[in-house]
N, C-alpha and C positions, 0 to 999 in steps of 0.2 A: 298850908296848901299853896298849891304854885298860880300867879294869875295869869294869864296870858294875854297879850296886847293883840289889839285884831289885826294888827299886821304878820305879826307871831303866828298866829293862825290861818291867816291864808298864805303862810308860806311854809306850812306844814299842809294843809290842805294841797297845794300845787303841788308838794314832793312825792302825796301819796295817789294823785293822779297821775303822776311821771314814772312811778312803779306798778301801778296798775298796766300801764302801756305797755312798760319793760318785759312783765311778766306776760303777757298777753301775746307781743309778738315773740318773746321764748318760744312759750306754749306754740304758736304755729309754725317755728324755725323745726322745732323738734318733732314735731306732728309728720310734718313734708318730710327730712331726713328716715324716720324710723318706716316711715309708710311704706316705703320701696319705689320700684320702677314703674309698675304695674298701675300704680294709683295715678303716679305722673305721665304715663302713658294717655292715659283717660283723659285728663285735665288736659294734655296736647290735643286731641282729638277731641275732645268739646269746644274747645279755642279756633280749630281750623290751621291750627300748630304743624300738623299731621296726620296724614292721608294714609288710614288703612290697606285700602286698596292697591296700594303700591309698595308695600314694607315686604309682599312677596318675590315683585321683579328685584327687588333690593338683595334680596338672602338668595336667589338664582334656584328657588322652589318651581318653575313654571320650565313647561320644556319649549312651547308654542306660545304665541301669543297671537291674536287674531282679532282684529279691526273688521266690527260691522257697523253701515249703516245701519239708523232708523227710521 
């Protein structure tokens, strides 16, 4: 049986908290990639990224446009 020295072991410990991470920000690189546009769209627009409101005068959907006081 193999014994292992305790420095041996907290630098096997560290490795496998260092792939823990790796794996983890994979896991959300590939999450965001696979997601689409649509989920990122969201996440801009909960940020303050991106203003709904105007993605129409953008694409030229509007014929008028009209400024009211309140």
């Amino acid at each position: 049986m193999i014994n292992l020295t305790e420095l041996e072991e907290k630098i096997l410990f560290k490795c496998d908290r260092h792939k823990k991470k790796v794996y983890f920000l994979l896991f959300i690189a590939f999450s965001i990639i696979f997601s689409g546009c649509s989920t990122l769209d969201k996440l801009k627009v909960s940020f303050r990224m991106k203003n709904n409101d105007f993605e129409y005068i953008k694409e030229n959907k509007i014929n008028k446009i009209i400024i009211q006081n309140t």
